[in-house]
N, C-alpha and C positions, 0 to 999 in steps of 0.2 A: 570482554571488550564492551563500550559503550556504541549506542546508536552511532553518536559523532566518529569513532571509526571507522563509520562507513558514510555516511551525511554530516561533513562539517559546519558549523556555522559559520556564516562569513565568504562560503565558495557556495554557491546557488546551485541546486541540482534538478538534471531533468529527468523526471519519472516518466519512460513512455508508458501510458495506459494501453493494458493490453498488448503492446508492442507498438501502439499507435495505430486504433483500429479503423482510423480515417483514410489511410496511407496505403494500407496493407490486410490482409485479411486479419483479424485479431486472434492472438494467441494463436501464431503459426508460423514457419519457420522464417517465409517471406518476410514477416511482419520485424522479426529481429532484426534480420539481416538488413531490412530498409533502414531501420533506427542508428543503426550500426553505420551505414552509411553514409549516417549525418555526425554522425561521430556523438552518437547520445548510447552509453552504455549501461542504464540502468532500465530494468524492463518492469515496469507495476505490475501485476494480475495476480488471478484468485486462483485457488485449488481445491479439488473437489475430486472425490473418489470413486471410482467403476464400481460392478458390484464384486470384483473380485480385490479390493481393494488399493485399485491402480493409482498413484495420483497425479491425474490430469489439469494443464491452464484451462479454466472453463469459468466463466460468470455465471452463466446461469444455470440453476437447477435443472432444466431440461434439454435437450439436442433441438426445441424445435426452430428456434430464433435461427442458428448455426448451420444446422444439419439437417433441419426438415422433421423430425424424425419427433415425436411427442412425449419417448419416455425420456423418465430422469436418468439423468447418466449413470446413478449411482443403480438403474436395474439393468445395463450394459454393461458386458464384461472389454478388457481390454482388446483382447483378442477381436471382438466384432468393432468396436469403437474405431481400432486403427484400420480396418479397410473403408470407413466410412470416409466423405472429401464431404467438407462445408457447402455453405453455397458459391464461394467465389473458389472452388476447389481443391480447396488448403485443406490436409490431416491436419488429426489432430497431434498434439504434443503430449509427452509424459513430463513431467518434472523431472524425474531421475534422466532424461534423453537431453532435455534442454539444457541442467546443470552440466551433463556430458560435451555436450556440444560445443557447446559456446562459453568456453572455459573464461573469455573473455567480460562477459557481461555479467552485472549485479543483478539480483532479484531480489525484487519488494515482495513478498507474497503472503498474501490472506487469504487462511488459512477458512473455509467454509464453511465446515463442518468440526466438531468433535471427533468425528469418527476418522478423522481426513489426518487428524495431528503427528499421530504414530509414524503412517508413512511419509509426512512430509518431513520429519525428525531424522528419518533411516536414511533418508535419500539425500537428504543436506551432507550429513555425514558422512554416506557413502561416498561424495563425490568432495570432499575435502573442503566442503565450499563454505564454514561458519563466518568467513570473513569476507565474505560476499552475498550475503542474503541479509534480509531484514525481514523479521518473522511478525506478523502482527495479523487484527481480526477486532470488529466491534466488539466481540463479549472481550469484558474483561479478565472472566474465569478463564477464558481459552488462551489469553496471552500470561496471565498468570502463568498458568499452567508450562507453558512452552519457555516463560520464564525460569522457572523450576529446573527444569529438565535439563536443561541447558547450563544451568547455571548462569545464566545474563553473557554469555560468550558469546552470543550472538545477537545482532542488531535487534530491537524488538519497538514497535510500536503502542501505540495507546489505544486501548477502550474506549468507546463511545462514553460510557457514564464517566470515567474519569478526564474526558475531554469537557465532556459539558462541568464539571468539578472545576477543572480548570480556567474555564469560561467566569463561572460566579467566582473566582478567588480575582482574575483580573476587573470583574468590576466594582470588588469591594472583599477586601479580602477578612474582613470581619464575617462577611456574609454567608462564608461554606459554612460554619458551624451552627447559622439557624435555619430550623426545616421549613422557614416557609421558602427562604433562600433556593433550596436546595432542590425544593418541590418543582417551583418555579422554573429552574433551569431543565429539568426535567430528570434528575438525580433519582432513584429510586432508596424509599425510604428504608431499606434492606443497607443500599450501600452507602450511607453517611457512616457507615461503622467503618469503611475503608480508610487510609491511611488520606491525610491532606493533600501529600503530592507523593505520587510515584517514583521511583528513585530517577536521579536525572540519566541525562541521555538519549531520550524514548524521540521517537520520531513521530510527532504528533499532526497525522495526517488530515484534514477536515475541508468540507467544501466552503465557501465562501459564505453561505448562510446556510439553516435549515431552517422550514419552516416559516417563510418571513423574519427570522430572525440571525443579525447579522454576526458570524460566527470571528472573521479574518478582518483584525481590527487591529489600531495600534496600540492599547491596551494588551489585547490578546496576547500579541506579538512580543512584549515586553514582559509580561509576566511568563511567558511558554521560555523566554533567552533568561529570565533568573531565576527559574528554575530548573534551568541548564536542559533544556529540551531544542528540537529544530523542528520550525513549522513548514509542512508543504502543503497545497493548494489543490484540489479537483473540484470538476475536472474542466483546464484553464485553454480554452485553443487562439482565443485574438489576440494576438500580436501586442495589440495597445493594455489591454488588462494583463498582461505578463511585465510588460513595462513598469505597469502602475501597482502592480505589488510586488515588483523587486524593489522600486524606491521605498515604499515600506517597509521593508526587510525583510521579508521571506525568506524561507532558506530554498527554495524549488518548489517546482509546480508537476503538477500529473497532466500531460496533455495527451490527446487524439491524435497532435499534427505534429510529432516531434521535426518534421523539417522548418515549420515556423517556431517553434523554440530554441532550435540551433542557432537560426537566423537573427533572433534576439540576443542569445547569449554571444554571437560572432559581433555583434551592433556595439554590444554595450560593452566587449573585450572581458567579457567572462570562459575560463576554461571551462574545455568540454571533455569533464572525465578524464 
């Protein structure tokens, strides 16, 4: 299967971030359940491994933001991880418990770590869900990789280097092939040996700039639709910049407040999922 069997082009999609971690505690059962509410059924977040190789929704490398707590998750095992409560007093979630659960909702998920791949692969699997997830991570080795493994049967996103690739071919598509081009974009000169453009489909996720530099452009945007990709937006929460890049063409946005992106998508008579 392609990305677009799971993210159309043409139907605008909303990613909650984290579940919508403005709304509801992030990456927590509430925080679906709120999204779900609003009738937004795709949940973005990241995954990251216990040390007994559990894998949990978590952004950050350690418990302390969350849970107080200063070690990396990855030296907590599952077992003690799940009596832990956040600080607005939400456990945490397994990936394999979510996919269980909430048979209902799609996951975006990026993927953290190397070490993280394996059981995020078992668990997809396990839970019959390849046609509801979208597998992706800024290394491009790692989506490679889950590429592979998979055989492309499942949604899969884009690499940072080959987004910024991407980036230099919509402003001059002569220009991926020379290194100062390449350099510039900030391509590493290891990966101009990689292919021009990644096979289509890929759900090519990126914030609005990095760096002072403007990423989510109508160029962009045109060159990501012919090379048959779909672009989403982080991470997008006013009301009015959600307006202003679906008139762009965006394919969906990653927000905090999935109730204010419902409320756009109900505005402008876009379905919700």
């Amino acid at each position: 299967m392609s990305t677009t069997s799971l993210y159309t082009s043409g139907l605008p999609a909303i990613l909650a971030h984290r579940g919508g971690g403005d709304e509801a505690p992030e990456n927590s059962r509430e925080a679906i359940r709120g999204m779900l509410g609003h009738g937004v059924r795709v949940m973005e977040t990241d995954v990251r491994p216990t040390r007994d190789g559990v894998a949990v929704l978590a952004h950050d490398p350690t418990l302390q933001r969350r849970f107080g707590d200063p070690r990396p998750i990855s030296e907590v095992t599952w077992a003690e991880l799940e009596t832990m409560r956040d600080v607005d007093g939400a456990a945490a979630l397994t990936l394999a418990g979510a996919l269980e659960e909430f048979p209902q909702v799609a996951f975006n998920l990026d993927a953290k770590t190397d070490s993280i791949m394996r059981e995020v692969l078992r668990a997809v699997r396990a839970a019959g869900a390849a046609d509801r997830v979208c597998l992706t991570a800024f290394d491009c080795g790692r989506i490679d990789t889950m590429a592979r493994v998979t055989r492309a049967r499942t949604a899969l996103g884009m690499g940072m280097r080959d987004v910024a690739a991407l980036r230099v071919r919509s402003l001059a598509p002569r220009a991926a092939r020379g290194a100062g081009a390449g350099a510039r974009a900030g391509v590493a000169a290891d990966d101009r040996a990689r292919p021009a453009a990644v096979p289509p489909g890929r759900a090519v996720q990126v914030p609005l700039s990095f760096r002072g530099l403007p990423i989510v452009t109508p160029t962009f945007l045109r060159r990501a639709h012919a090379e048959g990709h779909v672009v989403h937006v982080w991470t997008v929460n006013e009301a009015a910049q959600m307006h202003r890049l679906l008139d762009m063409g965006v394919d969906g946005v990653v927000t905090d407040v999935p109730s204010v992106a419902a409320a756009v998508w109900r505005e402008r008579g876009i379905p919700l999922g």
